[in-house]
BALOBA-1460 file (C-alpha; in Angstrom, 3 decimals):
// residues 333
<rec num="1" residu="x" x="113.165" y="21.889" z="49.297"/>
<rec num="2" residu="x" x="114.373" y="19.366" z="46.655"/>
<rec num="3" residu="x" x="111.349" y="16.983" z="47.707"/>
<rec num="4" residu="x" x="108.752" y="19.353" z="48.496"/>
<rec num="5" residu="x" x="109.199" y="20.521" z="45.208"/>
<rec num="6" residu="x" x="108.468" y="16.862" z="43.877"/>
<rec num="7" residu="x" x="106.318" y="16.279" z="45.970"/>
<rec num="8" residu="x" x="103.769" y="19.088" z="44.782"/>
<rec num="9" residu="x" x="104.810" y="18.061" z="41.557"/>
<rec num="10" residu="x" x="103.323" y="14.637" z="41.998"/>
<rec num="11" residu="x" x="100.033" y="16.107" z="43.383"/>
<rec num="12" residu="x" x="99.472" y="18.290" z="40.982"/>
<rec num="13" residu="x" x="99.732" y="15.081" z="38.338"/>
<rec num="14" residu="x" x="97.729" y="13.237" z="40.298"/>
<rec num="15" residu="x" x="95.027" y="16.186" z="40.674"/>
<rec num="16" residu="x" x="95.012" y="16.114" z="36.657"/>
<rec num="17" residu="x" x="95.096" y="13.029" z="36.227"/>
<rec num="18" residu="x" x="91.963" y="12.564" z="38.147"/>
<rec num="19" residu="x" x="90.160" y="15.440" z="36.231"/>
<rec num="20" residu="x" x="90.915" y="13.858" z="32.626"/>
<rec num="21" residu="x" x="89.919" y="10.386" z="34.082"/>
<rec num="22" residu="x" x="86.249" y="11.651" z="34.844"/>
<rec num="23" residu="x" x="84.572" y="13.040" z="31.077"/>
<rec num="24" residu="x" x="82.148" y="15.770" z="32.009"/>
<rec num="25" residu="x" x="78.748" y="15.259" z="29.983"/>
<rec num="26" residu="x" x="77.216" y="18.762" z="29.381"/>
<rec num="27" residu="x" x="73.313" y="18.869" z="28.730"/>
<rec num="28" residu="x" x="70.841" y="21.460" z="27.716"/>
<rec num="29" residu="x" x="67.709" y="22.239" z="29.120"/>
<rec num="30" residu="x" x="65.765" y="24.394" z="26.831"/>
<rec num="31" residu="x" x="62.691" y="26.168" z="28.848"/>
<rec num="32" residu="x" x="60.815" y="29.451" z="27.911"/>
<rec num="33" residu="x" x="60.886" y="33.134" z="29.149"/>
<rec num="34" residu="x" x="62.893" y="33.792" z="33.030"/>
<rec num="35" residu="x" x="59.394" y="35.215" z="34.295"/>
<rec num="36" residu="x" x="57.602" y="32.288" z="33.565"/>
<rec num="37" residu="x" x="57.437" y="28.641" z="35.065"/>
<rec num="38" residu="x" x="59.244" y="27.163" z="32.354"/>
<rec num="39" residu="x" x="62.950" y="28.551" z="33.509"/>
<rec num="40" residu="x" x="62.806" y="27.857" z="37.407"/>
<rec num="41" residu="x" x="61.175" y="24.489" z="36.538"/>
<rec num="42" residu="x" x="64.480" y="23.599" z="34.368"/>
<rec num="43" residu="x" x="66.939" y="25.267" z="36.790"/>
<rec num="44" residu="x" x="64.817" y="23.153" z="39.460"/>
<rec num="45" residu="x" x="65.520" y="19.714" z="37.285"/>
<rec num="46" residu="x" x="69.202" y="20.885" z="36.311"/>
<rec num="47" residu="x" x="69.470" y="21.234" z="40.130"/>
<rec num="48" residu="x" x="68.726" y="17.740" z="41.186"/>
<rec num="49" residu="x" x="71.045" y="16.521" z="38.229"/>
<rec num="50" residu="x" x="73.710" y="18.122" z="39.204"/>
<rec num="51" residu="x" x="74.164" y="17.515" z="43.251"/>
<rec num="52" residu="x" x="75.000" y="13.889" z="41.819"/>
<rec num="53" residu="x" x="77.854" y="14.918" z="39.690"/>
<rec num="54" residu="x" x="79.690" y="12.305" z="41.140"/>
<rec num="55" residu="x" x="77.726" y="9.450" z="40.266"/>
<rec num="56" residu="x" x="76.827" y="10.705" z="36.409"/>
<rec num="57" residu="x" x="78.860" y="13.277" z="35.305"/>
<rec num="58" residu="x" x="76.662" y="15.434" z="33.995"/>
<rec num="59" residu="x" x="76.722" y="18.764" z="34.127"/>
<rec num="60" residu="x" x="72.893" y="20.297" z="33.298"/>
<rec num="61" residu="x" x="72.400" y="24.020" z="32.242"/>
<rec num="62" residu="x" x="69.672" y="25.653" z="31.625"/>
<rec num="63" residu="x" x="68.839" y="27.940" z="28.051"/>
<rec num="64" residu="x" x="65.955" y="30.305" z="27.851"/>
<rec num="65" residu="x" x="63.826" y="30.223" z="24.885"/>
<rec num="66" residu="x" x="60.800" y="30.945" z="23.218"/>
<rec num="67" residu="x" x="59.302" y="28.114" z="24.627"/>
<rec num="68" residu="x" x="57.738" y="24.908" z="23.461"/>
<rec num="69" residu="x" x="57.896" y="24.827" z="19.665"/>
<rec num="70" residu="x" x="61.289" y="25.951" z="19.764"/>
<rec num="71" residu="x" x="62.377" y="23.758" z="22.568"/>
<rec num="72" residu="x" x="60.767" y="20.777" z="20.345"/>
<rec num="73" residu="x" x="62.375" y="21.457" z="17.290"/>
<rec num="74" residu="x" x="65.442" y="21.958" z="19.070"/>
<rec num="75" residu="x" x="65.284" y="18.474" z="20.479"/>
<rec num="76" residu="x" x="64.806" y="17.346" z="17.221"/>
<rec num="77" residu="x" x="67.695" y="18.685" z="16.027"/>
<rec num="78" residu="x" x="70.291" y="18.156" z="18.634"/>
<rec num="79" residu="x" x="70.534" y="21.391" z="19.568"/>
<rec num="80" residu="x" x="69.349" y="20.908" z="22.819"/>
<rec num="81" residu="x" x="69.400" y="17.048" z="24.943"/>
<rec num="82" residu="x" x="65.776" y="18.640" z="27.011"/>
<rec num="83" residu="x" x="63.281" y="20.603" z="26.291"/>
<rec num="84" residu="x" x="59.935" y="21.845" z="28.433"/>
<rec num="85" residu="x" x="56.969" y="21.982" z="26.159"/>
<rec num="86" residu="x" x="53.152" y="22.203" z="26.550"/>
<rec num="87" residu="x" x="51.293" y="18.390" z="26.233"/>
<rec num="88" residu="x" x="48.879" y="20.131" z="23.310"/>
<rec num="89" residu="x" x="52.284" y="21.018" z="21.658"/>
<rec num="90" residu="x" x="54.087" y="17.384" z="21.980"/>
<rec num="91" residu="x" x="51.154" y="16.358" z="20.968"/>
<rec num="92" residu="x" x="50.740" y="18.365" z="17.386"/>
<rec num="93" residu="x" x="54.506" y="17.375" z="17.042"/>
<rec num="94" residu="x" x="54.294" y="13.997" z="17.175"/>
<rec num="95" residu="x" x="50.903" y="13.546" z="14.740"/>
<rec num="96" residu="x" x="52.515" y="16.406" z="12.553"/>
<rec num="97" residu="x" x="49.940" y="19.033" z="12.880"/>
<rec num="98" residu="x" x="50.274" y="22.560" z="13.120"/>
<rec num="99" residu="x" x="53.766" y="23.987" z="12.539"/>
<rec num="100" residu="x" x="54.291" y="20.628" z="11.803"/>
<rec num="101" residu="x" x="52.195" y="19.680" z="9.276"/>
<rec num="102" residu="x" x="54.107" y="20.252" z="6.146"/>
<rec num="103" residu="x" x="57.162" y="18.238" z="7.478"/>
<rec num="104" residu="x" x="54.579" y="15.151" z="8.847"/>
<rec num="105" residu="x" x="55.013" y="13.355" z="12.160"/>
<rec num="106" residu="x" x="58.047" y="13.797" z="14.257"/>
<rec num="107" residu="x" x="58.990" y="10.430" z="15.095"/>
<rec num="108" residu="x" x="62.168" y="10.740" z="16.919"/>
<rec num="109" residu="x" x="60.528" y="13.138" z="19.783"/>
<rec num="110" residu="x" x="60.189" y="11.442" z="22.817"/>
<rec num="111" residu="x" x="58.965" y="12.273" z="26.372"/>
<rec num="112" residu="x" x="60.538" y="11.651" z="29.880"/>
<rec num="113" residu="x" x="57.520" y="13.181" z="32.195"/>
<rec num="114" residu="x" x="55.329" y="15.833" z="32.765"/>
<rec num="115" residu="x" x="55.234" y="18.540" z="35.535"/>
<rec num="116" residu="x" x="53.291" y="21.034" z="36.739"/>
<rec num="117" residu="x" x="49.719" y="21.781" z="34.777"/>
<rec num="118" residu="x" x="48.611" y="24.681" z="33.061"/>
<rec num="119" residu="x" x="45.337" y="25.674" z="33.722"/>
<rec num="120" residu="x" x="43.326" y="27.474" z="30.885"/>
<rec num="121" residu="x" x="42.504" y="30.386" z="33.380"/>
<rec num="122" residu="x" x="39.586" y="32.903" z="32.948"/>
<rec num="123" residu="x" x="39.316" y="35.948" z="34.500"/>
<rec num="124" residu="x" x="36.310" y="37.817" z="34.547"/>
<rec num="125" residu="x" x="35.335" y="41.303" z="36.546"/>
<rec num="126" residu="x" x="32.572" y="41.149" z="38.501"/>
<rec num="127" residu="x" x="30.277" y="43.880" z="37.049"/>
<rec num="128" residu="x" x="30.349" y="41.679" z="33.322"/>
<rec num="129" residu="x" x="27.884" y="39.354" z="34.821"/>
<rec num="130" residu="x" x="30.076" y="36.431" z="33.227"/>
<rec num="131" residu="x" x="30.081" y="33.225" z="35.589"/>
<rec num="132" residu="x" x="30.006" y="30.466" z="32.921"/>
<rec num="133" residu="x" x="31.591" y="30.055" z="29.302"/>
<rec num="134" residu="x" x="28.537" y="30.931" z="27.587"/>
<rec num="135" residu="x" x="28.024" y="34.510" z="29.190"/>
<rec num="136" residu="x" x="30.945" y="35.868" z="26.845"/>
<rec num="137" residu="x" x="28.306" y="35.877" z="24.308"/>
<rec num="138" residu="x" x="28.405" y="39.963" z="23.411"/>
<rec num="139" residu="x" x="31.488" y="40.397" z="25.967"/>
<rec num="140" residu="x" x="35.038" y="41.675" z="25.347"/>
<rec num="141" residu="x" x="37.205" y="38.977" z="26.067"/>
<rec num="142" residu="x" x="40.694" y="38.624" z="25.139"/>
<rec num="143" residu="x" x="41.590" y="34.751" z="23.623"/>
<rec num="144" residu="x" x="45.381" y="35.306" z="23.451"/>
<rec num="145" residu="x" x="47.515" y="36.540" z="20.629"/>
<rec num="146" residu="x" x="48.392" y="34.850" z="17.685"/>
<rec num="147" residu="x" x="50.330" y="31.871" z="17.291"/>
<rec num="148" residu="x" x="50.113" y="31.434" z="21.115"/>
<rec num="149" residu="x" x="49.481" y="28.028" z="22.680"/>
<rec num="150" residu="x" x="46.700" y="29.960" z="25.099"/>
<rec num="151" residu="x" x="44.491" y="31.138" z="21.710"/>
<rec num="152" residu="x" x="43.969" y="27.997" z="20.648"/>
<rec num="153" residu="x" x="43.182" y="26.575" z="24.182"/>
<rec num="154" residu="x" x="40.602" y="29.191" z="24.247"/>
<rec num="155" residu="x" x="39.125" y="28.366" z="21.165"/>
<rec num="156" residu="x" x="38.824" y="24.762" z="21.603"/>
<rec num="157" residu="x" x="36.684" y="25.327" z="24.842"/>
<rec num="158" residu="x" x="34.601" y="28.384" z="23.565"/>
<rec num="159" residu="x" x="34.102" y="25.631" z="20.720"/>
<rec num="160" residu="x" x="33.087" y="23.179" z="23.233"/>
<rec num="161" residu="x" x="30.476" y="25.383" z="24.302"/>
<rec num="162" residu="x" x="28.971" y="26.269" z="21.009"/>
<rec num="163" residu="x" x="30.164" y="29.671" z="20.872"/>
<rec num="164" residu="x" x="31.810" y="30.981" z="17.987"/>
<rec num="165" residu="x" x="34.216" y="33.681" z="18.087"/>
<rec num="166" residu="x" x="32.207" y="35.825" z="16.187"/>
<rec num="167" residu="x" x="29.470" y="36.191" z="18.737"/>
<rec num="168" residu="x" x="32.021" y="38.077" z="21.066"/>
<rec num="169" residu="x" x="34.138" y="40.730" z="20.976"/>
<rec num="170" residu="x" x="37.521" y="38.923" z="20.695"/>
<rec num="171" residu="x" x="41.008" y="41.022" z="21.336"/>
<rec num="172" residu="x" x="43.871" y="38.879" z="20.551"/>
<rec num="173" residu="x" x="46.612" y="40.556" z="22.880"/>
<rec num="174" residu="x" x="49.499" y="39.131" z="24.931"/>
<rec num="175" residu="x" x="48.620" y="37.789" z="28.043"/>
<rec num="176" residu="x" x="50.605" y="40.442" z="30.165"/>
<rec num="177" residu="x" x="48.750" y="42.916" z="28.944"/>
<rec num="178" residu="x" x="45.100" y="41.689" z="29.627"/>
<rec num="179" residu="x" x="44.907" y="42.556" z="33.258"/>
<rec num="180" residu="x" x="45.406" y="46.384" z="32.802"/>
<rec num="181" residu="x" x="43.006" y="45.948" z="29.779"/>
<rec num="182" residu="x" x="40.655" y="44.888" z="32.819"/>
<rec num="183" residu="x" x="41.335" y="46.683" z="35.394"/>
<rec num="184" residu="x" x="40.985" y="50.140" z="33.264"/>
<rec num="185" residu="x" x="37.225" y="48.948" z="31.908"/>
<rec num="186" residu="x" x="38.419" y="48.167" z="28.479"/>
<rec num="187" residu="x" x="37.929" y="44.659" z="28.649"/>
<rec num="188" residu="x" x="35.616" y="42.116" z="30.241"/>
<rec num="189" residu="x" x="37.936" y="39.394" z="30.837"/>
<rec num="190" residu="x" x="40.228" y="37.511" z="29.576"/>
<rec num="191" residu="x" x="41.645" y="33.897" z="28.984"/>
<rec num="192" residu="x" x="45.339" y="33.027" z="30.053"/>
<rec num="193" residu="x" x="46.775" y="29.204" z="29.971"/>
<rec num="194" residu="x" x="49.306" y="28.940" z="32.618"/>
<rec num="195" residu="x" x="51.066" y="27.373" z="36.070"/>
<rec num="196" residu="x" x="50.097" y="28.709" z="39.528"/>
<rec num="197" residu="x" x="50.657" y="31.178" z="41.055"/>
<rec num="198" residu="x" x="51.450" y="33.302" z="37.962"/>
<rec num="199" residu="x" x="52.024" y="37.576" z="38.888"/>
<rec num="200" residu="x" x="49.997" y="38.602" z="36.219"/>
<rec num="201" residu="x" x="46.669" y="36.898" z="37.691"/>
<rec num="202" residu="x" x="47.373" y="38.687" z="40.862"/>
<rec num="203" residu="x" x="47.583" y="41.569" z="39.282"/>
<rec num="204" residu="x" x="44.587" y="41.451" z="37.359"/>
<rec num="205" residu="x" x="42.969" y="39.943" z="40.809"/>
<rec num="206" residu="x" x="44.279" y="43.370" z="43.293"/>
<rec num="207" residu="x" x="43.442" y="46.448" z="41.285"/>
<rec num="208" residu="x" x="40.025" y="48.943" z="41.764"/>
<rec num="209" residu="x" x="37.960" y="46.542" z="39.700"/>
<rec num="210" residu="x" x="36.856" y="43.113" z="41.836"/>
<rec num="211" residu="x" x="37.677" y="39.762" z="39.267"/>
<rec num="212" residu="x" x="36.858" y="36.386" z="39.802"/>
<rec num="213" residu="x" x="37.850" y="32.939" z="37.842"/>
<rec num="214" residu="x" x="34.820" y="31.405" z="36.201"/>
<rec num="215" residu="x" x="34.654" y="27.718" z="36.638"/>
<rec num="216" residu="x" x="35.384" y="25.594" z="33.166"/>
<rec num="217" residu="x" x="33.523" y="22.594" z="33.597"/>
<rec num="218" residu="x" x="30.209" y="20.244" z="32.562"/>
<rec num="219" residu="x" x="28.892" y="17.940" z="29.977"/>
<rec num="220" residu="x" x="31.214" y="19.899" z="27.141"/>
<rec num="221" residu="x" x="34.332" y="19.871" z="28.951"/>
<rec num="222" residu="x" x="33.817" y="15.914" z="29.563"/>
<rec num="223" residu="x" x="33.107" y="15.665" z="25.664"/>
<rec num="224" residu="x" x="36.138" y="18.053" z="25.069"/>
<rec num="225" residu="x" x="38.628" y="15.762" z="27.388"/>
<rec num="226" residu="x" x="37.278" y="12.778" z="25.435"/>
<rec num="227" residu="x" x="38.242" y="14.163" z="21.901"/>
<rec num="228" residu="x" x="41.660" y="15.675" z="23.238"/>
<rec num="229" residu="x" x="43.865" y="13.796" z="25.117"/>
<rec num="230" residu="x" x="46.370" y="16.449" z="25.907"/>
<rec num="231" residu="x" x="43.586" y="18.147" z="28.077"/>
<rec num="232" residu="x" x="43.297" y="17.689" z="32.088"/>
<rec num="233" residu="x" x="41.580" y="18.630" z="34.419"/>
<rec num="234" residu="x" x="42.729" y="20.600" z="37.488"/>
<rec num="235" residu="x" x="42.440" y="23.002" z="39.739"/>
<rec num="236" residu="x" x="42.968" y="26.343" z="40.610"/>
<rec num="237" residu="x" x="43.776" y="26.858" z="44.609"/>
<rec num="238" residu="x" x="41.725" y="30.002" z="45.934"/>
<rec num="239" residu="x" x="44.464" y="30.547" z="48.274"/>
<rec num="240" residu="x" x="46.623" y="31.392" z="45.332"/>
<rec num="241" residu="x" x="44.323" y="34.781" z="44.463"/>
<rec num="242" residu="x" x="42.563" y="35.634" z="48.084"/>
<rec num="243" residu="x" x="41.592" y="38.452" z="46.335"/>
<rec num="244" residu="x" x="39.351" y="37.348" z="43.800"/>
<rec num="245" residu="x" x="35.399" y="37.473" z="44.939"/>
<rec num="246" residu="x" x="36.037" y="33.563" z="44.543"/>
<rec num="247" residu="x" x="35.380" y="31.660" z="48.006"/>
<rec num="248" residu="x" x="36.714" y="28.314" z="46.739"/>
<rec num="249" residu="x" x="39.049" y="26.527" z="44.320"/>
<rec num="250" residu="x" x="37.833" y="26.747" z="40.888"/>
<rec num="251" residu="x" x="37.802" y="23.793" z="38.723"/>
<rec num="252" residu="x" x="39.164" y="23.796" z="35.199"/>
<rec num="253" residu="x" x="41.272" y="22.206" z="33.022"/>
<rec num="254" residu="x" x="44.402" y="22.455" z="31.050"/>
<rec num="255" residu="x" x="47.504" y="21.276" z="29.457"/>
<rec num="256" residu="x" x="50.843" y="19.591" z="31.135"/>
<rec num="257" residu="x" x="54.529" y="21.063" z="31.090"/>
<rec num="258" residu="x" x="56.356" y="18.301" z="30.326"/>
<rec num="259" residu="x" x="59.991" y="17.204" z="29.874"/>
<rec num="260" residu="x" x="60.688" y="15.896" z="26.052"/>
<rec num="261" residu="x" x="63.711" y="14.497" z="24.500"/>
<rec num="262" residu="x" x="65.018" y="12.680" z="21.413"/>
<rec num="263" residu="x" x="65.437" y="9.074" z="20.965"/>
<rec num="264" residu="x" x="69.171" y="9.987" z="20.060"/>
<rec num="265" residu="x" x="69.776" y="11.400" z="23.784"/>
<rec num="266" residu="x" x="71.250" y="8.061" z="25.851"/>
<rec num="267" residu="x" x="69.573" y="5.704" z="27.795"/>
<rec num="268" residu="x" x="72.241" y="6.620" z="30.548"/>
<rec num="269" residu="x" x="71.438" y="10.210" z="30.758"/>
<rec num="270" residu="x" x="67.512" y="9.828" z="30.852"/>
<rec num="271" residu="x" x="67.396" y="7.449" z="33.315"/>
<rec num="272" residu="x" x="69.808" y="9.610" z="35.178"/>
<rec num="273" residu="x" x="67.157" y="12.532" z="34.908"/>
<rec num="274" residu="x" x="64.427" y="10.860" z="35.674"/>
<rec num="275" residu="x" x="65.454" y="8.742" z="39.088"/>
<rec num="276" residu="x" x="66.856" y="12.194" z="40.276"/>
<rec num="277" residu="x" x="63.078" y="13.813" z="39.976"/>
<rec num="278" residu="x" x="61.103" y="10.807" z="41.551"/>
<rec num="279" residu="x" x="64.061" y="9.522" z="44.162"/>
<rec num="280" residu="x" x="64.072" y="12.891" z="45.746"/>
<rec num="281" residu="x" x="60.530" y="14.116" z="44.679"/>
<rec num="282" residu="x" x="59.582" y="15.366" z="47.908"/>
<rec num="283" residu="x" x="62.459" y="17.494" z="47.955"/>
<rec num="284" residu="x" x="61.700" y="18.416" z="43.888"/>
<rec num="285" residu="x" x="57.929" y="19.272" z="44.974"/>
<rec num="286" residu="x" x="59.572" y="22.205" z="47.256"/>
<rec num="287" residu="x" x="60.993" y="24.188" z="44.738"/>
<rec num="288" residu="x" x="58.640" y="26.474" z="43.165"/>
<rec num="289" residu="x" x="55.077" y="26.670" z="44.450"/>
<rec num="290" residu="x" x="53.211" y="25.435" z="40.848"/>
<rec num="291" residu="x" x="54.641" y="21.713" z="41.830"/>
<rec num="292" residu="x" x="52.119" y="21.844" z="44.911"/>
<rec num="293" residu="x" x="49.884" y="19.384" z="43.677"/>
<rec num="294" residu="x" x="52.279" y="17.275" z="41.904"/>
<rec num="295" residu="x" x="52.209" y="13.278" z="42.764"/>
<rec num="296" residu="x" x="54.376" y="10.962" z="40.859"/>
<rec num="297" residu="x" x="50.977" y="9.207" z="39.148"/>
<rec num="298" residu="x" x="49.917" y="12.649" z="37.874"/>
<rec num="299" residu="x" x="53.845" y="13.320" z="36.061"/>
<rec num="300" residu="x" x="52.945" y="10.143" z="34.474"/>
<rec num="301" residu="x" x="49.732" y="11.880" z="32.782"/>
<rec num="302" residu="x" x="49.162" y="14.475" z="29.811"/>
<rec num="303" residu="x" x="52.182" y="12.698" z="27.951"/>
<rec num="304" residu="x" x="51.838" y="11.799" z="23.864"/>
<rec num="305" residu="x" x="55.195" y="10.675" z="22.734"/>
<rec num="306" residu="x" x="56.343" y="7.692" z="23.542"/>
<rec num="307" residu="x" x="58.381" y="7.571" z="26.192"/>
<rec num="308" residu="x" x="62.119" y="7.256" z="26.031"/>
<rec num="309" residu="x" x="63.137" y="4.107" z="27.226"/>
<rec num="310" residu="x" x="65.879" y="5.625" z="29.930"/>
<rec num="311" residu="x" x="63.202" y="6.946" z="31.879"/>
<rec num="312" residu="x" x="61.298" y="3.300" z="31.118"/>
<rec num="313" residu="x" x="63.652" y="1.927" z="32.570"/>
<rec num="314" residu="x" x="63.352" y="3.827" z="35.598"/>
<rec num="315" residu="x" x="59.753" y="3.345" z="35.826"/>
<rec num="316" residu="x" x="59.678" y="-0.137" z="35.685"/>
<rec num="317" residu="x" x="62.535" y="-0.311" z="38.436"/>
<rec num="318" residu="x" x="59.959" y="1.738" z="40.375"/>
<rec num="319" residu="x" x="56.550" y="-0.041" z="39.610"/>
<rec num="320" residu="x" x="55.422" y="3.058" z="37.584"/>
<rec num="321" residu="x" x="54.460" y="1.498" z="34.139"/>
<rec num="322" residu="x" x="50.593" y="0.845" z="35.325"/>
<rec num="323" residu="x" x="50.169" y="5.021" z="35.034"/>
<rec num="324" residu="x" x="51.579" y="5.086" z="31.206"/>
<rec num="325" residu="x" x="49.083" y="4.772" z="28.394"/>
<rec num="326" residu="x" x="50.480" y="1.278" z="27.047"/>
<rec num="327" residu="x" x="50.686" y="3.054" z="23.431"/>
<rec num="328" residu="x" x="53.368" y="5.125" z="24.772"/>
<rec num="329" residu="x" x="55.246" y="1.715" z="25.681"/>
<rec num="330" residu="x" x="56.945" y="-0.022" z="22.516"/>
<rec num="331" residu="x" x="60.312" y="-1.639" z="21.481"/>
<rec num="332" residu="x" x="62.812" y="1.149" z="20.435"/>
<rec num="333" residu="x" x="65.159" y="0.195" z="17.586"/>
């Protein structure tokens, strides 16, 4: 009984031992709302991290937030290692406009990849007669509510097309609430930037009143990508909303989701993010249906801070570098 007793004794030492040998690094993924893409997409990267636990030691969870100005600033200040943010948003960040523009460039934000894209979606019913961008002339159209990242992508490609937002009827509610607005006759249609399949399109796309998405696209847009490169473009699968009048994928564009971080986050636990993603990126592409169209060129694209030279390294293990803008490429301190 003596040595049993000892014996347990010594395992149980051992078993701590072993525990305090292997440090535990915890990391933060900041994302946006649970109903949108944002959460899944960092519970989906957290994921990957964390069946290697062995090999890295980290442990990743996952915060929801307001989304991407938070997550950015967040970064910035340590609060949070990740953060998922819109490309138009790491963009404003890092040439200090916008929220940003009192405080001037913010030089430590980095980025590791983008994701899946959001498409500036517009949904239009049927009886409006609205099939291109410059039929919302006189219509009631909702352009998304202040301080949203989906009003100004509306603007800047009503702007694109010449049309001022005083030659509509503009509504400036939440995006959630637009389909009912359409579906009761209230409202014409209504722009919404975000991944696909998203609930509230197939909402707005199953009720009494028949909707379709109107094609973004022509000489503006290709003037439009040209001035911002944040913008896109991409498509919108018909098979996503059978029940729009639309026969066929409609083309568009939009921003990125993509994956920032600071330059004061390791080299060790970037690079450890980012070969988890593209080593087992089939397996990644399978876990929410907005990563359907993913390749590992396009995560590569739609990216405005330089990237963080963990995940450089990983790139250039992997012959990626060709895909990165070589301004995003420089000597870190």
């Amino acid at each position: 009984m003596k040595n049993l007793r000892l014996i347990l004794i010594l395992l149980l030492l051992i078993a701590i031992f072993s525990c305090a040998k292997q440090d535990v690094i915890f990391v933060t993924i900041g994302t946006g709302g649970v109903t949108g893409v944002y959460y899944p997409t960092g519970g989906a990267i957290s994921k990957m991290v964390n069946n290697n636990f062995k090999e890295y030691g980290i442990k990743a969870t996952v915060e929801s937030t307001a989304g991407s100005v938070y997550n950015i600033n967040s970064v910035l200040s340590g609060d949070l290692d990740f953060g998922i943010a819109q490309s138009d948003r790491q963009y404003q960040a890092v040439k200090g406009l916008s929220e940003w523009a009192e405080i001037g460039p913010q030089e430590k934000l980095r980025s590791v990849f983008s994701i899946h894209p959001e498409a500036i979606t517009l949904i239009a019913a049927d009886k409006s007669g609205i099939s291109r961008i410059t039929d919302l002339v006189g219509a009631r159209v909702n352009l998304g509510n202040p301080g949203s990242g989906q009003l100004q992508n509306s603007r800047d490609v009503l702007e694109a097309f010449g049309v001022n937002e005083d030659m509509l009827k503009g509504e400036y509610v939440k995006a959630a609430e637009a389909p009912g607005l359409v579906q009761d006759e209230s409202m014409d249609a209504f722009f919404y930037t975000v991944g696909h399949p998203n609930d509230n399109i197939k909402e707005a796309t199953s009720g009494r009143i028949k909707v379709h998405i109107v094609p973004i696209e022509g000489a503006p847009i290709d003037s439009l990508l040209e001035a911002l490169p944040y913008y896109d473009r991409t498509i919108i699968p018909h098979d996503y909303y059978e029940l729009s009048t639309n026969t066929e994928d409609v083309p568009t564009i939009g921003v990125k989701a993509t994956l920032i971080t600071s330059e004061d986050v390791s080299d060790d636990i970037v690079y450890a993010f980012t070969k988890e993603i593209f080593e087992n990126f089939g397996e990644f592409k399978t876990l929410h249906p907005a990563y359907r169209t993913l390749t590992k060129e396009g995560m590569l694209k739609g990216l405005t801070a330089p990237v963080h030279p963990g995940a450089l390294k990983y790139y250039k293990e992997a012959g990626l570098t060709e895909h990165i803008k070589p301004s995003l490429i420089h000597a870190e301190k």
